[in-house]
C-alpha positions as CSV (number, residue, x, y, z in Angstrom):
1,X,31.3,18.6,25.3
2,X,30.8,15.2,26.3
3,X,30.0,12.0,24.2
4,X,27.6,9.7,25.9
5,X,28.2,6.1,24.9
6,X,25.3,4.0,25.4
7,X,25.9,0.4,26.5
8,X,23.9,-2.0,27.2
9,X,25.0,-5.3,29.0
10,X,25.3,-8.6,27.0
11,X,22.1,-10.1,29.0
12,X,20.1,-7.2,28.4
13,X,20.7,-7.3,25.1
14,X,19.2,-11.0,24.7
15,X,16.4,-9.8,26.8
16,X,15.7,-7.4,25.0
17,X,15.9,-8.8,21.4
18,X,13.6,-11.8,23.2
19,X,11.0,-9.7,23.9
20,X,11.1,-7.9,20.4
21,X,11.1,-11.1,18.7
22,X,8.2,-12.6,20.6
23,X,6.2,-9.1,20.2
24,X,6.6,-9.3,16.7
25,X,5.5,-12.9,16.9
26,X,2.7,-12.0,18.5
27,X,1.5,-9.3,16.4
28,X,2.4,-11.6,13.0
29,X,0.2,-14.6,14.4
30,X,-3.2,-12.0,14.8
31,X,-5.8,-11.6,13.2
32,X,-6.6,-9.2,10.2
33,X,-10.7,-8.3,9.7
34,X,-12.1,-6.6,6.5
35,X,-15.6,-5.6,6.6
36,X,-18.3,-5.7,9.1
37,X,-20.1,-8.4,11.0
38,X,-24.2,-8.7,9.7
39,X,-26.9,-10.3,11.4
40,X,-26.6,-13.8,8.7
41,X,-30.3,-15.2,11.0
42,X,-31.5,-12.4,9.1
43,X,-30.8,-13.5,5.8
44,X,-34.1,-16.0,5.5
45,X,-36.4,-12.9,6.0
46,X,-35.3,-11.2,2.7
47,X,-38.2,-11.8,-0.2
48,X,-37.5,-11.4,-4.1
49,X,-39.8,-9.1,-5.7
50,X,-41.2,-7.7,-2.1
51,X,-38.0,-6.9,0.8
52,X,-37.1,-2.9,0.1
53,X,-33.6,-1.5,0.3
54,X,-35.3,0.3,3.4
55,X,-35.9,-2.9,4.8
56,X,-32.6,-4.5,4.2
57,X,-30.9,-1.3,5.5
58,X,-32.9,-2.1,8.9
59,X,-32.2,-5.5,8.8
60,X,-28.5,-5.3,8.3
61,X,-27.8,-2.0,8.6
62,X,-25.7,-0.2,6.0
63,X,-23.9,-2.0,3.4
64,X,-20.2,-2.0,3.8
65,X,-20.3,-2.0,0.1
66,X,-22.2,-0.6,-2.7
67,X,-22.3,-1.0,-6.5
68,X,-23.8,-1.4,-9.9
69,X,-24.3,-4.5,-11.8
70,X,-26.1,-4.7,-15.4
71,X,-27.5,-1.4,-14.6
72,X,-29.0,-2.5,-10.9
73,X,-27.8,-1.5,-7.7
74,X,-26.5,-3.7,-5.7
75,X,-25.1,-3.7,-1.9
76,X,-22.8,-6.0,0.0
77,X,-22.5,-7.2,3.5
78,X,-19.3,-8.3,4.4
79,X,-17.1,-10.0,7.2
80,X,-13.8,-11.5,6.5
81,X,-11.3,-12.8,9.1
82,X,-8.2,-13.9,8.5
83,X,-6.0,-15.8,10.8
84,X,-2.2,-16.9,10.4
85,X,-2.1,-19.7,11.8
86,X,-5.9,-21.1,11.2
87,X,-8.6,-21.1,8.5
88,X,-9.9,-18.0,7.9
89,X,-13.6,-16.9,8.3
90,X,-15.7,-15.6,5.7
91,X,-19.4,-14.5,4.8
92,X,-21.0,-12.0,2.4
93,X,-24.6,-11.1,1.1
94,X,-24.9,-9.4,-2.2
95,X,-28.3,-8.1,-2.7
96,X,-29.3,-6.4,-6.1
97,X,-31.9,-4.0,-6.6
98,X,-34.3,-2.9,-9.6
99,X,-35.4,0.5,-10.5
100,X,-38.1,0.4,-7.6
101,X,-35.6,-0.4,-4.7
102,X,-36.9,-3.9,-4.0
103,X,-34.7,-7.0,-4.2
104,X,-34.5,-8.7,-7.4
105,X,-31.9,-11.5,-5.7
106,X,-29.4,-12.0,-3.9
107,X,-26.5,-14.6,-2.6
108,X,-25.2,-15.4,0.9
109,X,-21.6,-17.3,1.4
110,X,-20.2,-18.5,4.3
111,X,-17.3,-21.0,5.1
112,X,-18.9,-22.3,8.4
113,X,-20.5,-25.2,8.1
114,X,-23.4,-24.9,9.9
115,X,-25.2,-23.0,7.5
């Protein structure tokens, strides 16, 4: 039997660690995204006391998020984007519910600052 000896010339070498290095660059400097995007222009429609969860679910679609808080339901829209490199890019909407399934209030957050 035969042993194969791999060898790999000095300049291929340097090439080749190159090209790893600036892969894993590349891949480091990304982006990460938790969540999902929701239409925020949407946001102004929602009324305490009258919007349903059945309206908020066509609105937004489902929440990435549900919970229970002080015995209400609640559901969160999310979208958060971080960058290496830059500032990252948030918003959420918490909306809680009452017994009835019609908003009793609700937040929106955002870091641009258009809003």
């Amino acid at each position: 039997m035969k042993n194969i000896n791999c060898h790999f010339p000095k300049a291929n070498y340097h090439k080749i660690l190159y090209c790893l290095l600036i892969a894993t660059f590349i891949s480091i400097s990304g982006c990460a995204t938790v969540g999902q995007d929701f239409p925020d222009t949407e946001v102004t429609n929602i009324t305490i006391g009258k919007t349903t969860q059945s309206e908020i679910r066509s609105m937004f679609g489902p929440p990435w998020r549900t919970g229970i808080e002080n015995g209400q339901s609640i559901w969160t829209y999310g979208n958060y984007s971080y960058r290496l490199f830059k500032t990252k890019e948030a918003k959420d909407l918490v909306i809680r519910f009452n017994d009835k399934n019609v908003v009793t209030s609700y937040s929106y957050s955002t870091t641009e600052d258009d809003h």
